[in-house]
C-alpha positions as CSV (number, residue, x, y, z in Angstrom):
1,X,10.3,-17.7,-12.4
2,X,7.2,-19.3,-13.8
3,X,7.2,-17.0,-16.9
4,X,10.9,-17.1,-17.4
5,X,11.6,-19.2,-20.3
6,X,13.4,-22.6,-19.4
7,X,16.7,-21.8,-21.2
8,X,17.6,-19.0,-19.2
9,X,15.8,-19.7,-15.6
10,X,19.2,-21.0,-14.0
11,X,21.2,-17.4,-15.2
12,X,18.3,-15.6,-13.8
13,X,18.3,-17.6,-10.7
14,X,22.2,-16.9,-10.3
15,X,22.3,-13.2,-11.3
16,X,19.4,-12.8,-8.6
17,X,21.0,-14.5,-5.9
18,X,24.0,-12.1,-6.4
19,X,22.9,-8.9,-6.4
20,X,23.0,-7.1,-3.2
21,X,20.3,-6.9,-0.6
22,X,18.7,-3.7,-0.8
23,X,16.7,-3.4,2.3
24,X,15.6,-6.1,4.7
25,X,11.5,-5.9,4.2
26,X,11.4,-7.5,7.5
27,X,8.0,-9.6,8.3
28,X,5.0,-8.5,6.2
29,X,2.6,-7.1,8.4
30,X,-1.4,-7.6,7.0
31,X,-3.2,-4.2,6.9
32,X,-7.1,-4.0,7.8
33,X,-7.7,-1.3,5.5
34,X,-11.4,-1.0,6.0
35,X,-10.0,0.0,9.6
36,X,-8.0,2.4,8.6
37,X,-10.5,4.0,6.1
38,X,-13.1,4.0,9.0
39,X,-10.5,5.7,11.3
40,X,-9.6,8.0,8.7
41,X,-12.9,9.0,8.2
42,X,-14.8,12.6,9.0
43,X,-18.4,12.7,10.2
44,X,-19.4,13.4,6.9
45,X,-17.5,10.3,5.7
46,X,-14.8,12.5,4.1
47,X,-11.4,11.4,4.2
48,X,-8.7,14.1,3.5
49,X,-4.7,13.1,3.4
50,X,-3.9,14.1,6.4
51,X,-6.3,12.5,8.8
52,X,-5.6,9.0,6.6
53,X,-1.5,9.4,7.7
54,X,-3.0,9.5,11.5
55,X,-5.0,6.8,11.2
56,X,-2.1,4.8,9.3
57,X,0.4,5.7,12.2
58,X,-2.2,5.3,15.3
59,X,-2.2,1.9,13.9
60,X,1.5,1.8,14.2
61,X,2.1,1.3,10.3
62,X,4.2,4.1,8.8
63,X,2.7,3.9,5.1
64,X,2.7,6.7,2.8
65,X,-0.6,8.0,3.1
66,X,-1.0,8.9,-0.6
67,X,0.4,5.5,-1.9
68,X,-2.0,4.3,0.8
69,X,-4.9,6.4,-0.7
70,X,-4.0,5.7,-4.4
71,X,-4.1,1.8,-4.3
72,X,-7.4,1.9,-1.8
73,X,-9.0,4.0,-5.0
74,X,-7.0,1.3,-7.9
75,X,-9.3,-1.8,-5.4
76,X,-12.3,0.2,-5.8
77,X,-12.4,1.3,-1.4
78,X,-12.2,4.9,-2.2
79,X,-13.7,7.5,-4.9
80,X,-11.6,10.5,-5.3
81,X,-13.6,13.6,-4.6
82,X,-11.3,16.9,-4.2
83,X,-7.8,17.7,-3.9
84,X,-6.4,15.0,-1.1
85,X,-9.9,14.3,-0.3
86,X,-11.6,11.1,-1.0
87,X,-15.0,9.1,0.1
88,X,-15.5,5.4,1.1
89,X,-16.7,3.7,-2.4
């Protein structure tokens, strides 16, 4: 609301608080994505799409693994390397 110019903040506010309720996020859960990266990771320090979606649901977090693997390379964790295949930066 911060950027929302003063003169229309209040019919912002209002038209928000009417529209219908999607989903319920539920509590935000913090993900320790360095642990995840390490789980996911070969002994060669590979990490390939499908042994990232193990790691992300042995942690009990069901996260789309190449959402997951996308961000981790947009903050710099991860360097793509192949098709689905990536390395800790």
């Amino acid at each position: 609301m911060a950027n929302v110019p003063p003169e229309i903040r209040d019919q912002l506010s209002t038209w928000m608080e009417q529209q219908p309720q999607l989903f319920d996020a539920g509590p935000e859960v913090p993900v320790d994505g360095v642990t995840i990266l390490a789980d996911a990771e070969d002994e060669s320090g590979l990490i390939t799409l499908d042994s990232l979606q193990k790691a992300l649901l042995s942690a009990g977090l069901n996260i789309d693994a190449e959402g997951f693997a996308g961000q981790a390379c947009a903050e710099g964790e991860l360097m793509h390397v192949g098709p689905n295949c990536w390395k800790r930066a």
